[in-house]
VOBA-1610 file (N, C-alpha, C; in pm, whole numbers, padded with zeros to 5 digits, always signed):
BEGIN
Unk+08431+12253+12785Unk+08457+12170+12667Unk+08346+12066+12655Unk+08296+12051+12521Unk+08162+11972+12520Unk+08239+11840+12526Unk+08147+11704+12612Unk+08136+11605+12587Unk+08166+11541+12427Unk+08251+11404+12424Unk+08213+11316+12312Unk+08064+11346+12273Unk+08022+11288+12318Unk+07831+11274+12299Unk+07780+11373+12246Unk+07833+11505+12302Unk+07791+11612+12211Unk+07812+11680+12112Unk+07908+11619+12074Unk+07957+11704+11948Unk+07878+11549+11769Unk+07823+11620+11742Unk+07767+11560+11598Unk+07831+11565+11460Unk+07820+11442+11367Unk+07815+11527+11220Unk+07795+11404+11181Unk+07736+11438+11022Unk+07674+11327+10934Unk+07735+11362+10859Unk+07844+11230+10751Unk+07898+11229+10691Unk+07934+11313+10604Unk+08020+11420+10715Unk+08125+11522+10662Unk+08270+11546+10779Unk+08337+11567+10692Unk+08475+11591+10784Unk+08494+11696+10915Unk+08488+11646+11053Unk+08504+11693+11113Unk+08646+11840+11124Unk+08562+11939+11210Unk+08664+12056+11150Unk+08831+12062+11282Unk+08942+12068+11242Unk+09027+12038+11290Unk+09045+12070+11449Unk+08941+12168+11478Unk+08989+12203+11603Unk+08891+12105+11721Unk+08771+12074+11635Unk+08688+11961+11675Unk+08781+11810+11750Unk+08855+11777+11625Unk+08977+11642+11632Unk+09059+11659+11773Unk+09082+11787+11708Unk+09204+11830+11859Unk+09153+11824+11969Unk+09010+11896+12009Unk+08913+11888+12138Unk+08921+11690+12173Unk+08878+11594+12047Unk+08836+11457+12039Unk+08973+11403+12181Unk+09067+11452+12055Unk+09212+11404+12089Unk+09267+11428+12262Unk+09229+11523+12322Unk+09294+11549+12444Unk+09189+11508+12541Unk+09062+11435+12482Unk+08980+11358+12582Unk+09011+11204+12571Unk+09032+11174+12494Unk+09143+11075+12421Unk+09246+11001+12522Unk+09339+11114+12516Unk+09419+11065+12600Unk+09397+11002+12739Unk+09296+11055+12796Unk+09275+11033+12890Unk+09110+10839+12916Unk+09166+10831+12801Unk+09089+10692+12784Unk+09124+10595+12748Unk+09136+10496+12795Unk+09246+10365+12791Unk+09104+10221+12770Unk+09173+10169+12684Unk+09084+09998+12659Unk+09178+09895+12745Unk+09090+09768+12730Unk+09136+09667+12797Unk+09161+09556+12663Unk+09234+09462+12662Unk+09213+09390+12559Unk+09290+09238+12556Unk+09168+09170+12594Unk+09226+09006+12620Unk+09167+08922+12516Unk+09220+08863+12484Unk+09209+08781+12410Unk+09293+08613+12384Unk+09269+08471+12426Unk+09349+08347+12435Unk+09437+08416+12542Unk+09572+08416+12476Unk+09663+08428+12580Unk+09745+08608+12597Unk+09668+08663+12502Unk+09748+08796+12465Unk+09629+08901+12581Unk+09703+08980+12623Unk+09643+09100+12746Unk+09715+09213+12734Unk+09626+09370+12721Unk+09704+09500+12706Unk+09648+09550+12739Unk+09697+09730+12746Unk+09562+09823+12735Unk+09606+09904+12585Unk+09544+09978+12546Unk+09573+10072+12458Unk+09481+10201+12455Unk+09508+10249+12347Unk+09435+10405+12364Unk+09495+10385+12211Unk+09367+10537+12162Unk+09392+10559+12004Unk+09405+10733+11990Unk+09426+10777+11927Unk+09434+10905+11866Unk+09443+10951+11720Unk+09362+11024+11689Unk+09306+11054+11563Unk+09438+11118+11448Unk+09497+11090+11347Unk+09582+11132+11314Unk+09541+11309+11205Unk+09695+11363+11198Unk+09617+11474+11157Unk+09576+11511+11012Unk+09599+11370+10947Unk+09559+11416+10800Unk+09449+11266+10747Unk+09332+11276+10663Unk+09265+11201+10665Unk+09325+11186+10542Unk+09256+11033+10467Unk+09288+10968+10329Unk+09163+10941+10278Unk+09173+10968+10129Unk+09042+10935+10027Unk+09112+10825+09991Unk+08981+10687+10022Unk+09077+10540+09996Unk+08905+10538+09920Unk+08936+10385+09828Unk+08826+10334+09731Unk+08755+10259+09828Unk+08622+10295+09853Unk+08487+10182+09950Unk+08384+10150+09827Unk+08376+09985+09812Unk+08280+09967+09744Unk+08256+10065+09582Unk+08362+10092+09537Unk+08404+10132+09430Unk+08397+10289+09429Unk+08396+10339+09516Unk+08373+10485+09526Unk+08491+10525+09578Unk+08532+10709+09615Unk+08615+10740+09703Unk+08532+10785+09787Unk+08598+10772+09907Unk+08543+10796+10057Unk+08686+10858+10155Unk+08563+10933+10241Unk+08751+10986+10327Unk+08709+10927+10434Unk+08822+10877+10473Unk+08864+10808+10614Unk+08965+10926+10693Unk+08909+10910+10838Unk+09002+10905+10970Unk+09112+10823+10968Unk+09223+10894+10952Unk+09329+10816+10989Unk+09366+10800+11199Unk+09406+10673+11193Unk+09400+10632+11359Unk+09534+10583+11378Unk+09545+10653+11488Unk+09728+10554+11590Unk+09678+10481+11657Unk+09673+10346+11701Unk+09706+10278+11797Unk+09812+10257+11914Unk+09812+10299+12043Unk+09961+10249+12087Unk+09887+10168+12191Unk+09945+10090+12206Unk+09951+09941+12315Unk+10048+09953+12400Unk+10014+09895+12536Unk+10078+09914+12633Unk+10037+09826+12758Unk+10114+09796+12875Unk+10061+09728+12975Unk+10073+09556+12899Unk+10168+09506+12843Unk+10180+09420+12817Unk+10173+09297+12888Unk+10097+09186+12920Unk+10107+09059+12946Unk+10260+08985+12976Unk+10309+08921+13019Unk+10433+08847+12984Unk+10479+08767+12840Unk+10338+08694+12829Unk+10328+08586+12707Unk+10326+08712+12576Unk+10289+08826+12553Unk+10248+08905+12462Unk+10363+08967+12441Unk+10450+09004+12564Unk+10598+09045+12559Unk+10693+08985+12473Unk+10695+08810+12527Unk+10779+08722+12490Unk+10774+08691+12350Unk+10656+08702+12284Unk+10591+08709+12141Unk+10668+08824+12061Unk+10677+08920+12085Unk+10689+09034+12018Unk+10833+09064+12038Unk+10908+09029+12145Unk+11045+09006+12156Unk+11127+08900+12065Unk+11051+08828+12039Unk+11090+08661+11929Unk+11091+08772+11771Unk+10983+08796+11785Unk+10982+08880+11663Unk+11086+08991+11641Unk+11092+09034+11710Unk+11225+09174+11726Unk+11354+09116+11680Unk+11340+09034+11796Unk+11537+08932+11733Unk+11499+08866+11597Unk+11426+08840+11549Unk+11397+08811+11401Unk+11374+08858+11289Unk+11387+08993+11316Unk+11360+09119+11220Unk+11225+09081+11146Unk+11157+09032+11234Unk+11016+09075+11165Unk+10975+08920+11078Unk+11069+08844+11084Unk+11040+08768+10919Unk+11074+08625+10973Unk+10949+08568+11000Unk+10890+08444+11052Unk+10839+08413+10975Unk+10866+08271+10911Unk+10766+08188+10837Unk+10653+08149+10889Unk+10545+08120+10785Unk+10417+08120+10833Unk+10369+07944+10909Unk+10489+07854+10807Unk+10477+07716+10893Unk+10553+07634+10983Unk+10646+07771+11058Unk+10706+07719+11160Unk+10584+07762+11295Unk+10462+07772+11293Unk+10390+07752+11384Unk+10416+07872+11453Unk+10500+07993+11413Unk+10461+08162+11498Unk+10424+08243+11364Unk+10289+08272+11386Unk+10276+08425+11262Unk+10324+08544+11232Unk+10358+08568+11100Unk+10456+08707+11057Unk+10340+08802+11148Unk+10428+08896+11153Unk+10373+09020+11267Unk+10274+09072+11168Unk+10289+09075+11067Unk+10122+09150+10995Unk+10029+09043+11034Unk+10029+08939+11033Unk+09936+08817+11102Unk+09892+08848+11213Unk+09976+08817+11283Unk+09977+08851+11447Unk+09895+08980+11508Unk+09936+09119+11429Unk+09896+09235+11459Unk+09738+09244+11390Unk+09738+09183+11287Unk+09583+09147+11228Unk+09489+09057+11325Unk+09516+08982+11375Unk+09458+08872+11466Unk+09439+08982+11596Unk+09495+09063+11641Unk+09534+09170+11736Unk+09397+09263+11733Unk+09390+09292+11605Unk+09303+09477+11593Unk+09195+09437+11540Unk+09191+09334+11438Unk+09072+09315+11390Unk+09005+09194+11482Unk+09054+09096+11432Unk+08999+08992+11474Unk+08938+08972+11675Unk+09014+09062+11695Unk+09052+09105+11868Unk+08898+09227+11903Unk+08887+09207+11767Unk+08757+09329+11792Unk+08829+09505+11832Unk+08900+09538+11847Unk+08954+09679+11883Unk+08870+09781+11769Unk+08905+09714+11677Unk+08835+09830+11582Unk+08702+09813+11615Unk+08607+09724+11614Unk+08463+09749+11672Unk+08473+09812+11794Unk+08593+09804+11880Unk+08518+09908+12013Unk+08572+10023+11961Unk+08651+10057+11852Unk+08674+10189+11879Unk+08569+10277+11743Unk+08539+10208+11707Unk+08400+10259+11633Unk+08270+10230+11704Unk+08296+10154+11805Unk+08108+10147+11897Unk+08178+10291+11977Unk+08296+10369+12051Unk+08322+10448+12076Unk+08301+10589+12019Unk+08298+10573+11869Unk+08327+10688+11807Unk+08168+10694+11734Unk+08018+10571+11765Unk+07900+10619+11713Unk+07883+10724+11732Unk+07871+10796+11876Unk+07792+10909+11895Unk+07850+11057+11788Unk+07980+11019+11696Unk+08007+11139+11616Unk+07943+11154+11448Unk+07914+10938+11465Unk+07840+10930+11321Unk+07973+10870+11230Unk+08081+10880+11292Unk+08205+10813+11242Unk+08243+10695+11211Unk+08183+10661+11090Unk+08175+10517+11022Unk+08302+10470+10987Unk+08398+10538+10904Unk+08507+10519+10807Unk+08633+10548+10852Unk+08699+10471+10940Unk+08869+10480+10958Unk+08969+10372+10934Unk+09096+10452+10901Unk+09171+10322+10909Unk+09273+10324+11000Unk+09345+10235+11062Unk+09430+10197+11180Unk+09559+10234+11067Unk+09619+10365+11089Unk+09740+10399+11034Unk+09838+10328+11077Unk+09872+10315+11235Unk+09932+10342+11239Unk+09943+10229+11397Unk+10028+10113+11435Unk+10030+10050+11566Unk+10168+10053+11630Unk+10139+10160+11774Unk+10297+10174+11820Unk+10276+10081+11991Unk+10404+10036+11968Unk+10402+09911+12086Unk+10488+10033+12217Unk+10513+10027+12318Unk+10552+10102+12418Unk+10562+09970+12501Unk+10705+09925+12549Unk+10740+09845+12670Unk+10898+09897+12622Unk+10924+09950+12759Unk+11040+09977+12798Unk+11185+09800+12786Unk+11115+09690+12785Unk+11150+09573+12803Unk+11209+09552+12679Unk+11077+09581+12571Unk+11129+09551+12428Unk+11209+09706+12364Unk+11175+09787+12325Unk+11244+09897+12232Unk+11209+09891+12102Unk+11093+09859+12082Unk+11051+09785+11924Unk+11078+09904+11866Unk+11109+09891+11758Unk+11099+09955+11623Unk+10964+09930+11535Unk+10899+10000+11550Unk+10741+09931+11426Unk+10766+10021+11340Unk+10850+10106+11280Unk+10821+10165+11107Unk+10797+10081+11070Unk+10881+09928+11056Unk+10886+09843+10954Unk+10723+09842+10931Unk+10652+09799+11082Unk+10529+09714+11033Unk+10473+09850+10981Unk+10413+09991+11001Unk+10403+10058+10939Unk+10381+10085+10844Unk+10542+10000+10763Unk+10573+10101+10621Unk+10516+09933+10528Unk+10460+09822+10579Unk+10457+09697+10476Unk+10356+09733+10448Unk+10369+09731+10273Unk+10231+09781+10189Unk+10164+09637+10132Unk+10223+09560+10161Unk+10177+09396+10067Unk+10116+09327+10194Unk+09947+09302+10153Unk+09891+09249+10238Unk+09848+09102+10257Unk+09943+09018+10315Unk+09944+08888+10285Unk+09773+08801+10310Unk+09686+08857+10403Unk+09584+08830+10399Unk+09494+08861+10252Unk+09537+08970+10193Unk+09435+08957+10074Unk+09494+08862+09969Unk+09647+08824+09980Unk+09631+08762+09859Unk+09618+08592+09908Unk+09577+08549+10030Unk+09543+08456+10038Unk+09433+08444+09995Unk+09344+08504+10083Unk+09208+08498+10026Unk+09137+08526+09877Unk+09221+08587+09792Unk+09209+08576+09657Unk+09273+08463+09605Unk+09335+08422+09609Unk+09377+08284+09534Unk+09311+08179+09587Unk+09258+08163+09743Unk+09182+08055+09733Unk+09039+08069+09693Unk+08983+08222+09694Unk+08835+08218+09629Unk+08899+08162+09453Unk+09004+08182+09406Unk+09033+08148+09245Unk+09025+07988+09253Unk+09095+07951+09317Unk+09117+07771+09306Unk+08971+07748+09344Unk+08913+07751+09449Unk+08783+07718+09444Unk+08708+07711+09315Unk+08737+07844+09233Unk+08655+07871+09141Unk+08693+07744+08990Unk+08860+07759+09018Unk+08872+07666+08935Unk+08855+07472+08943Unk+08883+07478+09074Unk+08810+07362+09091Unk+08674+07310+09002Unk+08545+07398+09036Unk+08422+07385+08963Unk+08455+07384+08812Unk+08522+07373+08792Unk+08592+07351+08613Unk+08484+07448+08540Unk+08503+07576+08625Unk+08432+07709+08553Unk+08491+07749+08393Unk+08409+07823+08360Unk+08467+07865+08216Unk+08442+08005+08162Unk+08538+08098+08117Unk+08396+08205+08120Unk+08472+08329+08174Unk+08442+08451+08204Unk+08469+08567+08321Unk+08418+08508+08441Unk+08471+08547+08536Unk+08424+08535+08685Unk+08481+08667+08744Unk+08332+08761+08831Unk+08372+08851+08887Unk+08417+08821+09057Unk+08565+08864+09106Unk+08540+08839+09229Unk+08566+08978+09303Unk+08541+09017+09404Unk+08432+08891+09434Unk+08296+08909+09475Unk+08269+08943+09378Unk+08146+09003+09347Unk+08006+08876+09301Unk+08071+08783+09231Unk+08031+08683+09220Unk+08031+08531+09276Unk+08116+08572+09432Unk+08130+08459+09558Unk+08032+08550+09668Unk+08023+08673+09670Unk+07966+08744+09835Unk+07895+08819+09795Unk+07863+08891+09661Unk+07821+09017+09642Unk+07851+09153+09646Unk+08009+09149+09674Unk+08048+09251+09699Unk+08124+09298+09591Unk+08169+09449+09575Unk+08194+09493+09452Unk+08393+09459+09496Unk+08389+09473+09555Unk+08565+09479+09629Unk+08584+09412+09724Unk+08708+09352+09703Unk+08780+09322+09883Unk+08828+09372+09928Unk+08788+09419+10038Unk+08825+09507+10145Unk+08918+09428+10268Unk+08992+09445+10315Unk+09082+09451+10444Unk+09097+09572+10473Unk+09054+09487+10681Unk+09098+09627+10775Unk+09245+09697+10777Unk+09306+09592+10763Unk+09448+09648+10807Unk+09501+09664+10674Unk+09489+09708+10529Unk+09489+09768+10418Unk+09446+09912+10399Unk+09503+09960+10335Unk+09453+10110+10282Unk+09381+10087+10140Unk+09356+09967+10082Unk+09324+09981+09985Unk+09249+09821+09927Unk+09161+09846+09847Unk+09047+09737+09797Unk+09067+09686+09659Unk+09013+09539+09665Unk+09075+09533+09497Unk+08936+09419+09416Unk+08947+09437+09291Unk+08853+09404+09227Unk+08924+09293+09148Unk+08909+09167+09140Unk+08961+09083+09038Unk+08853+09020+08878Unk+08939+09046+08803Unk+08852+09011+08686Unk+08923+08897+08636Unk+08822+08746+08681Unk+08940+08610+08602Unk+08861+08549+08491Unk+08927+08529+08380Unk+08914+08480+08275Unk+08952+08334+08212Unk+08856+08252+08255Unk+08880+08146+08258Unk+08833+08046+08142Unk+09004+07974+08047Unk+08944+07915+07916Unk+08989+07764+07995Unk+08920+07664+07968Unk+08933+07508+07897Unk+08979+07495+07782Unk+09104+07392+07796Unk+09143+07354+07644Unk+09179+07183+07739Unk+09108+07077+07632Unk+09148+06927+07712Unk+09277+06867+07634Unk+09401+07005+07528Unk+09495+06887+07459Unk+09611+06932+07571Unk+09606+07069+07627Unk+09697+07081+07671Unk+09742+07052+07814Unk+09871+06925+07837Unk+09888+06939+07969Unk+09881+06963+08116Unk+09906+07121+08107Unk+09973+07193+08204Unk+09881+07293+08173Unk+09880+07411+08203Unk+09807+07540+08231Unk+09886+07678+08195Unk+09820+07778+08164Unk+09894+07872+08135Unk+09831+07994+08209Unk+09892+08056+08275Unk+09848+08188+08320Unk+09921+08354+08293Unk+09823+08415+08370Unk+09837+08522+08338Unk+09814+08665+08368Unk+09906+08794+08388Unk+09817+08843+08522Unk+09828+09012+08425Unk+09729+09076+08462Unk+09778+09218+08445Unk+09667+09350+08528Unk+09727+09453+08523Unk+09654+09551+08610Unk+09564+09638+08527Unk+09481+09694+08504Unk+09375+09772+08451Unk+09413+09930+08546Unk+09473+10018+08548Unk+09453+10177+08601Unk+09345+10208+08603Unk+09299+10236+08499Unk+09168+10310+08432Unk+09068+10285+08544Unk+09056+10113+08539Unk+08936+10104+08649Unk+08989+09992+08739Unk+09116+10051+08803Unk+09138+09976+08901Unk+09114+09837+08922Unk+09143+09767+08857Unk+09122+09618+08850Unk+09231+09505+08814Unk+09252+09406+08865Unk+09344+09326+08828Unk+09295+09218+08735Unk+09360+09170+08630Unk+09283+09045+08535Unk+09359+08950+08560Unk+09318+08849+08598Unk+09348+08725+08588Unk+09336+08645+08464Unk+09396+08557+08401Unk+09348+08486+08268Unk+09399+08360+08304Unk+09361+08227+08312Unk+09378+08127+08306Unk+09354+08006+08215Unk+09424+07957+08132Unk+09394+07849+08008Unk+09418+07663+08095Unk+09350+07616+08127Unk+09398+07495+08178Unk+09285+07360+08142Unk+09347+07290+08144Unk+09303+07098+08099Unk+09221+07074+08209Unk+09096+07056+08227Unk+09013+07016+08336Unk+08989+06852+08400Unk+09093+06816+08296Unk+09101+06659+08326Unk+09224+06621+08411Unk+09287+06774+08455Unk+09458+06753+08515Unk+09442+06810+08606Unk+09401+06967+08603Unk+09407+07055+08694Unk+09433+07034+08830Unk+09361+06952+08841Unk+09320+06870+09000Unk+09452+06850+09042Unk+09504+06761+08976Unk+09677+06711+09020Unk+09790+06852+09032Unk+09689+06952+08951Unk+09830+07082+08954Unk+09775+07191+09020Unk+09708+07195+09124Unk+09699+07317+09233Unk+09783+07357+09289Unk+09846+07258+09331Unk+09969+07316+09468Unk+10101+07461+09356Unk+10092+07352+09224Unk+10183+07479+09137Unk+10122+07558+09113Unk+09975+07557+09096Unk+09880+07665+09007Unk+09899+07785+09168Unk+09876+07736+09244Unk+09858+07798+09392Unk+09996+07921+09402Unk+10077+07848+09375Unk+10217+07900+09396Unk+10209+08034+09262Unk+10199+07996+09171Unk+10200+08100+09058Unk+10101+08232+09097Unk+09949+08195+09146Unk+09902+08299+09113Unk+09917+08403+09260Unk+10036+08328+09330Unk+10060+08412+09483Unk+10163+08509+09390Unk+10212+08474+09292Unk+10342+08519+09228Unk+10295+08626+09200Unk+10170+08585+09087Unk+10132+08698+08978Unk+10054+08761+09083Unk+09953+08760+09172Unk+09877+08873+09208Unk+09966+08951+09332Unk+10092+08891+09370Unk+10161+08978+09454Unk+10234+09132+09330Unk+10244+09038+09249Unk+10303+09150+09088Unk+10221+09259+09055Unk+10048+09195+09051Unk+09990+09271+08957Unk+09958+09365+09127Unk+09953+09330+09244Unk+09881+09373+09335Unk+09981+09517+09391Unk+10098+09512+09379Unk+10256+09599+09353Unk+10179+09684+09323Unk+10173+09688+09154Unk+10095+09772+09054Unk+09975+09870+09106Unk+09878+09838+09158Unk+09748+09883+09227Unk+09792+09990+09334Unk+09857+09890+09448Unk+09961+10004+09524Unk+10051+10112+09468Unk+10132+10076+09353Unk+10170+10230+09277Unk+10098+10254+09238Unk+09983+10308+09210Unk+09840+10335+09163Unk+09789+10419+09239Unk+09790+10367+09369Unk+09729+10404+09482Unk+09826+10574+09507Unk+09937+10559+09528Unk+10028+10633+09591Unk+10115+10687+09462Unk+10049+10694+09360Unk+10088+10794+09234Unk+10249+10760+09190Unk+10250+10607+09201Unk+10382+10584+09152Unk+10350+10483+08999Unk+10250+10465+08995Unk+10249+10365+08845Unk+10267+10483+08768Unk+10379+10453+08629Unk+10405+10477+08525Unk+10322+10467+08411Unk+10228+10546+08366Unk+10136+10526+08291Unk+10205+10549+08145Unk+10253+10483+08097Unk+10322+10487+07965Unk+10196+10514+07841Unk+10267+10608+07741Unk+10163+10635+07662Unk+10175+10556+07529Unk+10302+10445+07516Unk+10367+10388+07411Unk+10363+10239+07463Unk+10313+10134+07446Unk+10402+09993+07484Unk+10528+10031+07468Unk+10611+09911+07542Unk+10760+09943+07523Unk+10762+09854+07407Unk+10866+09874+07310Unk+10870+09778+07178Unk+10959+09669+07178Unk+11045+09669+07294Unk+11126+09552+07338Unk+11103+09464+07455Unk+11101+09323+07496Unk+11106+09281+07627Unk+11190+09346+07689Unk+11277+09335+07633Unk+11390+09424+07762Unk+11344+09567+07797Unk+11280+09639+07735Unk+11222+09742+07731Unk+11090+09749+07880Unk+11032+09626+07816Unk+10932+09636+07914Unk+10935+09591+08023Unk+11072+09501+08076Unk+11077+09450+08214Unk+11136+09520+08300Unk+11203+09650+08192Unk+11298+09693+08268Unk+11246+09857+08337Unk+11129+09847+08299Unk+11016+09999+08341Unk+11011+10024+08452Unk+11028+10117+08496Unk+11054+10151+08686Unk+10911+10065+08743Unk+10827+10096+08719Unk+10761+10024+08763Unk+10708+09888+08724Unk+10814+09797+08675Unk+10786+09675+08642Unk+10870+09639+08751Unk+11027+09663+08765Unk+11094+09623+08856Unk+11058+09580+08991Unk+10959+09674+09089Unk+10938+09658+09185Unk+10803+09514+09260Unk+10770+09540+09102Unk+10639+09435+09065Unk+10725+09345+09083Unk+10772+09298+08974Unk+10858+09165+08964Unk+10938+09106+09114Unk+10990+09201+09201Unk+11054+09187+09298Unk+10931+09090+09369Unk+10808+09160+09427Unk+10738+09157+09564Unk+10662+09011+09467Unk+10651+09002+09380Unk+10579+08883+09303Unk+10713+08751+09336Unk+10766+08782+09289Unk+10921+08646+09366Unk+10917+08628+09463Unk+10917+08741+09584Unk+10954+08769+09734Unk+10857+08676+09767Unk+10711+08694+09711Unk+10622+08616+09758Unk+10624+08481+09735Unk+10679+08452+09651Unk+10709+08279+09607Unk+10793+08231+09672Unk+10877+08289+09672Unk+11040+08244+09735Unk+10995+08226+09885Unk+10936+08315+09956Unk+10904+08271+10100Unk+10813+08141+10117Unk+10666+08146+10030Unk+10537+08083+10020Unk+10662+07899+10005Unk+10736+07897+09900Unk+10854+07767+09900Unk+10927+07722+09935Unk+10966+07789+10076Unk+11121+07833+10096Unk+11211+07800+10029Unk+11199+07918+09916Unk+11326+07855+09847Unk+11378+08016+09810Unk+11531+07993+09806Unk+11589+08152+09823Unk+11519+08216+09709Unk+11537+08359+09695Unk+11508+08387+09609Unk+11575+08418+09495Unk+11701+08374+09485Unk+11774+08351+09388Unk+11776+08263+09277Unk+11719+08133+09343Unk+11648+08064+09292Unk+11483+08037+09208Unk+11438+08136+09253Unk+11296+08155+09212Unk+11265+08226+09127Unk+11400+08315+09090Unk+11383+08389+08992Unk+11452+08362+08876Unk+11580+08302+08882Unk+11618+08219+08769Unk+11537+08112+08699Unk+11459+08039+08807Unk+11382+07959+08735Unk+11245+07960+08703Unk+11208+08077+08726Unk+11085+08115+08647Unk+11164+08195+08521Unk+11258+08276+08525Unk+11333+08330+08363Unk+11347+08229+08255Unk+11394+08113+08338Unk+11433+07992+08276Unk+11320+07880+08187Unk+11232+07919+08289Unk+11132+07854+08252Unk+11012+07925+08157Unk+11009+08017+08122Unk+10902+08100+08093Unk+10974+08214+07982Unk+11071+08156+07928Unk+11129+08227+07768Unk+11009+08268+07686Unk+10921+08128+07698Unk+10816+08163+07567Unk+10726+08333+07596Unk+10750+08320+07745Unk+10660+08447+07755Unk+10721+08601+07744Unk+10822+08594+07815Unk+10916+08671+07827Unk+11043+08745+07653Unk+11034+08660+07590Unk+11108+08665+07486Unk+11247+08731+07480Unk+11311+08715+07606Unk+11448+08794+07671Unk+11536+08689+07599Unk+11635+08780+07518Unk+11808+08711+07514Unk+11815+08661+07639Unk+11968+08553+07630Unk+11992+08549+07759Unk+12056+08628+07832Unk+12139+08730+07737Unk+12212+08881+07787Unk+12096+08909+07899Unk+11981+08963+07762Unk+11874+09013+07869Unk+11833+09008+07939Unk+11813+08841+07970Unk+11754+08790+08081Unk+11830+08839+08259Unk+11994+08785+08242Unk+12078+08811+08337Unk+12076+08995+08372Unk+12024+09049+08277Unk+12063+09210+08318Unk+11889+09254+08424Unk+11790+09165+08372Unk+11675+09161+08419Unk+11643+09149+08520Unk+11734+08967+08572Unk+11727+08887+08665Unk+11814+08974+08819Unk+11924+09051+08743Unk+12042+09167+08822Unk+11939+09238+08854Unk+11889+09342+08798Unk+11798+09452+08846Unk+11703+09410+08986Unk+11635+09296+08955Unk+11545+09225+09033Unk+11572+09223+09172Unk+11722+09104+09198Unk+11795+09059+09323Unk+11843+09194+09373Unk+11861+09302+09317Unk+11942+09428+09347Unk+11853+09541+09404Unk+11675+09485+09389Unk+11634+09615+09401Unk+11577+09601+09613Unk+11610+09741+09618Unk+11552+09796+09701Unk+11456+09888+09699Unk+11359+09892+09760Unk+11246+09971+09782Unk+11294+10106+09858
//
């Protein structure tokens, strides 16, 4: 059986029985991985179906990868056990990070993925993504579908809303590409994402009005999210912390959207709907609307029962819902499951 080292290819898909040869030398290769206070070993294995994900505006196929971890630390145990009895769902300012945090700080930031691509040069194997991270301690019994199956990547929509406030800070005016027009890059990319996103914000000045108005929607066609923002540059300043909160709302909504996109669940309607009620109530508006609240309601702690009545409440002018409508809207919302 040939060596790693010997087997070659330039960007084309390795042939399956190749993977399988990769895979059972694989097993037999274990990492080390310390980092502050966290210590493991792990090993990876190549999964058996690859994905065409968007790089730099193109499609590209990726290696899909398992991670399993093992040989746990005590302190790394005790971490991931806190998390277990918590079902996963730690606020971000009680000083322990949600496990997509945690497991991000883990693979990326921990460097794993650079050793397991300085591992995988000699095949020419540029492009994978970490499918997949299974924990093994007999101590804990974790369950990771959950982390698995979470498609909402709280790192990108941080980092998009604060490249936006930045932007609005500079009391910009105008289109702004991001972020293409902060780094040069055509997309944002995250490791621990299957998927990249392009924001297009549209930014007006008006000095009579108040308060600010926003606005979010998704582009299919060319994969893009629009931002639109109307705001008073003589106020703004005083209204970030709300402006902040809204556009975690809207790009968790419009960002939903992209992901059904991704995975052939957006509803490409060939009609506007001709009613609000019509249009909030579109299979795929529902789920939008959900993960766009979910994200507020946590980002405030404030239930989400609350977060959604009072954005209905507050935002008639946009919405144009009876109040029948509103309550049958607001029902669907609190009710849905994924």
């Amino acid at each position: 059986m040939a060596d790693i080292k010997d087997i070659k290819t330039v960007n084309k898909v390795l042939p399956k029985k190749v993977i399988d040869s990769i895979n059972k030398k694989l097993v037999k290769k274990h990492f080390k991985f310390k980092k502050n206070y966290y210590s493991f070993d792990y090993m990876f294995q190549f999964l058996p179906d690859n994905k065409k994900m968007r790089r730099m505006g193109n499609w590209t196929e990726f290696y899909t990868i398992s991670v399993t971890i093992f040989n746990l630390n005590e302190t790394f145990k005790k971490v991931l056990t806190l998390f277990k009895n918590s079902n996963f769902d730690f606020n971000e300012n009680n000083g322990i990070m949600d496990i997509m945090d945690l497991m991000y700080q883990l693979y990326m930031l921990g460097q794993i993925e650079q050793e397991i691509l300085e591992f995988l040069e000699p095949l020419q194997i540029k492009h994978f993504k970490i499918d997949q991270i299974l924990v093994y301690s007999s101590e804990l019994e974790l369950d990771t579908k959950q982390l698995n199956e979470i498609r909402m990547n709280r790192q990108a929509i941080r980092t998009i809303v604060k490249d936006i406030l930045n932007t609005v800070k500079e009391k910009k005016e105008g289109n702004v590409y991001l972020p293409e027009d902060i780094t040069g890059e055509l997309e944002y990319e995250f490791l621990n994402t299957k998927q990249s996103y392009s924001v297009e914000l549209t930014l007006v000045t008006n000095n009579i009005i108040g308060g600010y108005k926003i606005e979010g929607n998704y582009s299919p066609d060319d994969d893009v999210i629009e931002i639109g923002i109307e705001y008073n540059p003589n106020t703004i300043t005083k209204q970030l912390y709300e402006l902040a909160g809204e556009l975690n709302e809207v790009l968790a909504h419009e960002m939903e959207h992209s992901t059904q996109e991704y995975y052939d669940e957006f509803d490409r309607v060939e009609q506007e709907p001709d009613t609000p009620i019509e249009y909030y109530t579109q299979e795929h508006e529902i789920p939008a609307q959900y993960q766009g609240f979910k994200r507020l309601s946590k980002l405030r702690k404030v239930p989400m029962e609350v977060v959604v009545n009072d954005w209905f409440d507050t935002h008639r002018d946009i919405h144009g819902l009876t109040p029948d409508e509103e309550q049958q809207v607001i029902t669907q919302i609190l009710n849905y499951q994924r």
